[in-house]
PQR file with spaces between the fields and no chain letter, atoms N, CA, C, O and H, PARSE charges and radii, in Angstrom:
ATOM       1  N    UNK     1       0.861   -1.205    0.000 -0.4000 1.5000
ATOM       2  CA   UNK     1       0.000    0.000    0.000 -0.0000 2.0000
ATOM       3  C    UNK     1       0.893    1.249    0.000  0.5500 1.7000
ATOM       4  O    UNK     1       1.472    1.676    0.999 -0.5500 1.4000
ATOM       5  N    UNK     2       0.945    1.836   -1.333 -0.4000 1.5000
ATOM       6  CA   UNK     2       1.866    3.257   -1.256 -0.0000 2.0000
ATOM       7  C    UNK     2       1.258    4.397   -0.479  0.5500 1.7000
ATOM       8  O    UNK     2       1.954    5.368   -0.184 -0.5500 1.4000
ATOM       9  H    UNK     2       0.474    1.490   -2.144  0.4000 1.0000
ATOM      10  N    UNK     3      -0.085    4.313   -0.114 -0.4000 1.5000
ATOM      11  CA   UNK     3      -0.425    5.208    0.641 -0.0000 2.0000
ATOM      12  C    UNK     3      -0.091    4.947    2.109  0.5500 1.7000
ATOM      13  O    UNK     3       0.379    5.913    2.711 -0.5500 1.4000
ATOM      14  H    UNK     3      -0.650    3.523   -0.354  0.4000 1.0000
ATOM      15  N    UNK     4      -0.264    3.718    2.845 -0.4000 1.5000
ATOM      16  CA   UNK     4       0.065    3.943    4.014 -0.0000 2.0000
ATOM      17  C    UNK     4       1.807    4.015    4.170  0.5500 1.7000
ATOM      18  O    UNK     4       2.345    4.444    5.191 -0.5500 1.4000
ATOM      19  H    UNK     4      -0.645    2.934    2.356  0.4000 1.0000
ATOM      20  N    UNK     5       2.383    3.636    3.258 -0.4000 1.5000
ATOM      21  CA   UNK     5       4.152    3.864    3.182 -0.0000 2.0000
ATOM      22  C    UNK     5       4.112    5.407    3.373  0.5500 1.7000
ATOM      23  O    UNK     5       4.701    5.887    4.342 -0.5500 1.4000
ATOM      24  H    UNK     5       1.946    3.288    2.429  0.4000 1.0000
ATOM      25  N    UNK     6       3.447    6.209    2.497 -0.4000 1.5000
ATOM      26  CA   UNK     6       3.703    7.596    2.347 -0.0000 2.0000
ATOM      27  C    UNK     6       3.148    8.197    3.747  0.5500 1.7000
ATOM      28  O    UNK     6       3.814    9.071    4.303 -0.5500 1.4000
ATOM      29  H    UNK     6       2.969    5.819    1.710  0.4000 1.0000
ATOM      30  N    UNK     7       1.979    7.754    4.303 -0.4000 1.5000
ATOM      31  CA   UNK     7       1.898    8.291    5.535 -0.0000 2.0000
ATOM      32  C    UNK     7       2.321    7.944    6.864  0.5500 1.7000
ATOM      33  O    UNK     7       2.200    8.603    7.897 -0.5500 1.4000
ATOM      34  H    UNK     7       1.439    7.044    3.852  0.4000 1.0000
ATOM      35  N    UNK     8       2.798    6.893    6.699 -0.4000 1.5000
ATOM      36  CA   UNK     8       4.295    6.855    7.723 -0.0000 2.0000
ATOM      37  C    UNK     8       4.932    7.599    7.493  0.5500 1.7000
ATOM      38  O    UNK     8       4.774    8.546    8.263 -0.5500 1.4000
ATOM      39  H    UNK     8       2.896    6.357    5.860  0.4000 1.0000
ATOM      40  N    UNK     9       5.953    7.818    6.509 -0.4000 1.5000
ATOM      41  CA   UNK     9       6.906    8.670    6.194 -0.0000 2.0000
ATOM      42  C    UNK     9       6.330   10.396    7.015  0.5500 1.7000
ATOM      43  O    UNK     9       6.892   11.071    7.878 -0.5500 1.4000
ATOM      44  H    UNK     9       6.082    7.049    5.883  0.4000 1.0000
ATOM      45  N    UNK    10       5.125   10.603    6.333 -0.4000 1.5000
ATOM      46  CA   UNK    10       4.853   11.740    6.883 -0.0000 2.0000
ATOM      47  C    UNK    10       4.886   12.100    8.075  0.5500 1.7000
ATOM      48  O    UNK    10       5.341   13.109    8.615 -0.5500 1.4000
ATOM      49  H    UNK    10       4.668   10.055    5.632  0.4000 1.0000
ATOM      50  N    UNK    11       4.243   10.984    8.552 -0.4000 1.5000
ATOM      51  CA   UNK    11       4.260   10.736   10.053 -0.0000 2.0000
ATOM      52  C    UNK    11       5.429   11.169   11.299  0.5500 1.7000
ATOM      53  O    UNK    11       5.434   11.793   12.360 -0.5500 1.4000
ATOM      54  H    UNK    11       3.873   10.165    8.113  0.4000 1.0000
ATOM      55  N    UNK    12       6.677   10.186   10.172 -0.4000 1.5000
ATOM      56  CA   UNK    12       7.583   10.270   10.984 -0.0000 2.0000
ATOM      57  C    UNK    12       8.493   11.657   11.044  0.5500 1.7000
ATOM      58  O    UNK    12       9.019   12.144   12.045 -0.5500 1.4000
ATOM      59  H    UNK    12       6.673    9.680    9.310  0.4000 1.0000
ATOM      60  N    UNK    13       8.530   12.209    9.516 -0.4000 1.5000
ATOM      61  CA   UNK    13       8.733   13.652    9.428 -0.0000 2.0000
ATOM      62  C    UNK    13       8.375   14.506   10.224  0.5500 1.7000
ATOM      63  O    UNK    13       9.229   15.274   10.667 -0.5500 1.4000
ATOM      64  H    UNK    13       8.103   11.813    8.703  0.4000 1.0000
ATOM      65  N    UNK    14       7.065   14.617   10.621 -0.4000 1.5000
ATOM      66  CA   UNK    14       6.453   15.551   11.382 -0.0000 2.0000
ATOM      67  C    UNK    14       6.981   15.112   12.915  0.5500 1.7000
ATOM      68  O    UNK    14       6.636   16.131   13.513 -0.5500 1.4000
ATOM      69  H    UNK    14       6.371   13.993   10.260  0.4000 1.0000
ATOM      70  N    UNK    15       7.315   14.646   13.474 -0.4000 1.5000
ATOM      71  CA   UNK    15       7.520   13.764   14.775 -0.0000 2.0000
ATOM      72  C    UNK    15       8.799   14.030   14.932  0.5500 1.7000
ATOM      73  O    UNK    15       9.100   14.193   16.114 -0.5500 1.4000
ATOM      74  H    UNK    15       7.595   13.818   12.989  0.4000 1.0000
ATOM      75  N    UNK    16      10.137   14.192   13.771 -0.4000 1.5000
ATOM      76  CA   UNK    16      11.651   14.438   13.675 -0.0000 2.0000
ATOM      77  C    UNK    16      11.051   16.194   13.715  0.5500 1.7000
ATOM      78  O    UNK    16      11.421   16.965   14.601 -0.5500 1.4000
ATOM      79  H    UNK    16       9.893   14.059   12.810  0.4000 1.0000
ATOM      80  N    UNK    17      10.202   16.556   12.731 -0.4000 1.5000
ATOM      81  CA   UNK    17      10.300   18.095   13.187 -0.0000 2.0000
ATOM      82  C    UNK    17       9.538   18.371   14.404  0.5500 1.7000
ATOM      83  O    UNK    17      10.001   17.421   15.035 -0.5500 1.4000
ATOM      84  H    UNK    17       9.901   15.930   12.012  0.4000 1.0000
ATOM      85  N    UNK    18       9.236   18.578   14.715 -0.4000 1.5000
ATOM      86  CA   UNK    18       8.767   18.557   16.488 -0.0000 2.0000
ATOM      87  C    UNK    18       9.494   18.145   16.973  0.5500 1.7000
ATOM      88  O    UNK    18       9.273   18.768   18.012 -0.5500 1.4000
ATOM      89  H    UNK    18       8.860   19.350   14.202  0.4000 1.0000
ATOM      90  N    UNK    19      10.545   17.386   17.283 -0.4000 1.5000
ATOM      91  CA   UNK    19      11.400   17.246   18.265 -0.0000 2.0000
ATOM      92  C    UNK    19      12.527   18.431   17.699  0.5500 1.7000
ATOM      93  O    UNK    19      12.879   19.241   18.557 -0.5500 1.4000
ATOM      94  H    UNK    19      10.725   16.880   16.439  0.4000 1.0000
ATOM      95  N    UNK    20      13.053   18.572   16.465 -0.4000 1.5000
ATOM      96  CA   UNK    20      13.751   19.575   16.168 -0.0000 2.0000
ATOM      97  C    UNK    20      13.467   21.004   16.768  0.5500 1.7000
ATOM      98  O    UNK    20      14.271   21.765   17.306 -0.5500 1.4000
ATOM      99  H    UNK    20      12.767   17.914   15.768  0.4000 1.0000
ATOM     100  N    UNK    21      12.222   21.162   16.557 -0.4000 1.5000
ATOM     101  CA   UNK    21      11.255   22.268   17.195 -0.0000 2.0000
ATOM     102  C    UNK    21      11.871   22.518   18.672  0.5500 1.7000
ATOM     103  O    UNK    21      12.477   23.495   19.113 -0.5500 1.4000
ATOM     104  H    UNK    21      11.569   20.544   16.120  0.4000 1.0000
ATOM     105  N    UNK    22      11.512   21.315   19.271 -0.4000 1.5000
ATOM     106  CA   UNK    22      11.323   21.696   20.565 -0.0000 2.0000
ATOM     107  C    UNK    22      12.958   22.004   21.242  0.5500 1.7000
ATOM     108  O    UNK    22      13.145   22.535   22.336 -0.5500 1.4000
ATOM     109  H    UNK    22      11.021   20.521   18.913  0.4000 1.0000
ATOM     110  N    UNK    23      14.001   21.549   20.339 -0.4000 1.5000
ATOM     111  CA   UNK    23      14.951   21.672   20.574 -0.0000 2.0000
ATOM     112  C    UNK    23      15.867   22.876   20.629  0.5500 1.7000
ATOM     113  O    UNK    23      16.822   23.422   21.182 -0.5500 1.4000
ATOM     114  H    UNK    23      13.849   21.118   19.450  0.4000 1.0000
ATOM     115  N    UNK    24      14.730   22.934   19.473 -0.4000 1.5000
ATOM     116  CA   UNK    24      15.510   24.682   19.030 -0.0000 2.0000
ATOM     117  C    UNK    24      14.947   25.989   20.012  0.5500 1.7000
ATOM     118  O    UNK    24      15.547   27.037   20.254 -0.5500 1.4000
ATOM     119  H    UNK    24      13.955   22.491   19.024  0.4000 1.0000
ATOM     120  N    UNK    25      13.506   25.533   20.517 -0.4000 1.5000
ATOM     121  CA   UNK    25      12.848   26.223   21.676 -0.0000 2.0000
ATOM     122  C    UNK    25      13.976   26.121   22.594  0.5500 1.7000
ATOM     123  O    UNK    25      14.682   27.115   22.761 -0.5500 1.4000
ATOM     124  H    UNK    25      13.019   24.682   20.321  0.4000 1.0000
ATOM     125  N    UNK    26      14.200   25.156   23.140 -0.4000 1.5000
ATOM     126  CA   UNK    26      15.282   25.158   24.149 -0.0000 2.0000
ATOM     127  C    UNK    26      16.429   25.631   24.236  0.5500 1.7000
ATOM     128  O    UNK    26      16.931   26.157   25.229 -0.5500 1.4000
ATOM     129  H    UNK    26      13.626   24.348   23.004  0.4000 1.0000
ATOM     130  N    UNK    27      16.974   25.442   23.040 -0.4000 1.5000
ATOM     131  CA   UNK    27      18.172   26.425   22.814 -0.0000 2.0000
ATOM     132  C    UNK    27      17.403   27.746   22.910  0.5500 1.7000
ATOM     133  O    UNK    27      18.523   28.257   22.911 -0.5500 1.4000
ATOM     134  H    UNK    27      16.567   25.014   22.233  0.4000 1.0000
ATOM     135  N    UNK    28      17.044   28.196   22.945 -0.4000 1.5000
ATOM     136  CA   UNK    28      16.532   29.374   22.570 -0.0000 2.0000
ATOM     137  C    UNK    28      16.238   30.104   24.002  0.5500 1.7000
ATOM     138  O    UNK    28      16.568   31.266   24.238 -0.5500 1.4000
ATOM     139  H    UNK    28      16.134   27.782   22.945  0.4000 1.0000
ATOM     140  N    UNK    29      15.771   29.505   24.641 -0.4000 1.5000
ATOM     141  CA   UNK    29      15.551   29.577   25.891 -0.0000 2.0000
ATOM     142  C    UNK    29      16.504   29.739   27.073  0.5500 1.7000
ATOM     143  O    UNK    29      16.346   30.371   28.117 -0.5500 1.4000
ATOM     144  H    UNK    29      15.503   28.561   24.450  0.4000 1.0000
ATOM     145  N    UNK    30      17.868   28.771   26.506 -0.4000 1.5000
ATOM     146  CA   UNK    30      18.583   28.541   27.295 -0.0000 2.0000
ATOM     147  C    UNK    30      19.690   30.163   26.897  0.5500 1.7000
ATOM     148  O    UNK    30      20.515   30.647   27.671 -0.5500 1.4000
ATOM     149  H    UNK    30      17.996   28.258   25.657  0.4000 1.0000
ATOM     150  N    UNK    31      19.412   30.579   25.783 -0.4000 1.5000
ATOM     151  CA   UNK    31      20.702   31.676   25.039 -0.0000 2.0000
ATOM     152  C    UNK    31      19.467   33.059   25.697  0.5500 1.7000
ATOM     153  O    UNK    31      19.693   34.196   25.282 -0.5500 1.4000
ATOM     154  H    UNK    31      18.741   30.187   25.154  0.4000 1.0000
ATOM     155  N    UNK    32      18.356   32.878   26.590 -0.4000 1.5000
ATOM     156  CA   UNK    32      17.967   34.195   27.388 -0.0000 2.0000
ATOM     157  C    UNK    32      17.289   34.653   26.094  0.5500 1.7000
ATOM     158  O    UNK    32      16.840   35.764   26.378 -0.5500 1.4000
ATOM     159  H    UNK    32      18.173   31.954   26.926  0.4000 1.0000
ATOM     160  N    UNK    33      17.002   34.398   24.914 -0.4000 1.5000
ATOM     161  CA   UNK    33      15.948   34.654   23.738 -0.0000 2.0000
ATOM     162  C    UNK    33      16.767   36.192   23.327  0.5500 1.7000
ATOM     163  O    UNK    33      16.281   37.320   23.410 -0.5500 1.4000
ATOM     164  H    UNK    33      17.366   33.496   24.683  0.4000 1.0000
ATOM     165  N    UNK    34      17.776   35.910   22.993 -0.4000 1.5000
ATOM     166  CA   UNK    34      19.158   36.721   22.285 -0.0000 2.0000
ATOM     167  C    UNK    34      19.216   36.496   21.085  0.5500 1.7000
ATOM     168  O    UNK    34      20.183   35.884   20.631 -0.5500 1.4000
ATOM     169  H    UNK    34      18.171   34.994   22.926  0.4000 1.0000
ATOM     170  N    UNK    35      17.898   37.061   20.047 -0.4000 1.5000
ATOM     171  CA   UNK    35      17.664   36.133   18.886 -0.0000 2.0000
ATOM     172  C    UNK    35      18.389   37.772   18.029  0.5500 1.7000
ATOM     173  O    UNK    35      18.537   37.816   16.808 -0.5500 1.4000
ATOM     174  H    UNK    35      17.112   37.558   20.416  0.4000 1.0000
């Protein structure tokens, strides 16, 4: 099923960006928001 392949993939994309996200919040947080 190429559709449920493709929405894993999506899946997991979105899940690597959100953690990227939240990472970069943190850095961000941690540098006193010195943007």
């Amino acid at each position: 099923m190429i559709s449920v392949s493709a929405a894993g993939s999506v899946l997991t994309f979105v899940l690597l960006s959100r953690r990227s996200l939240m990472l970069l919040i943190m850095l961000v947080m941690k540098n006193g928001f010195k943007l």
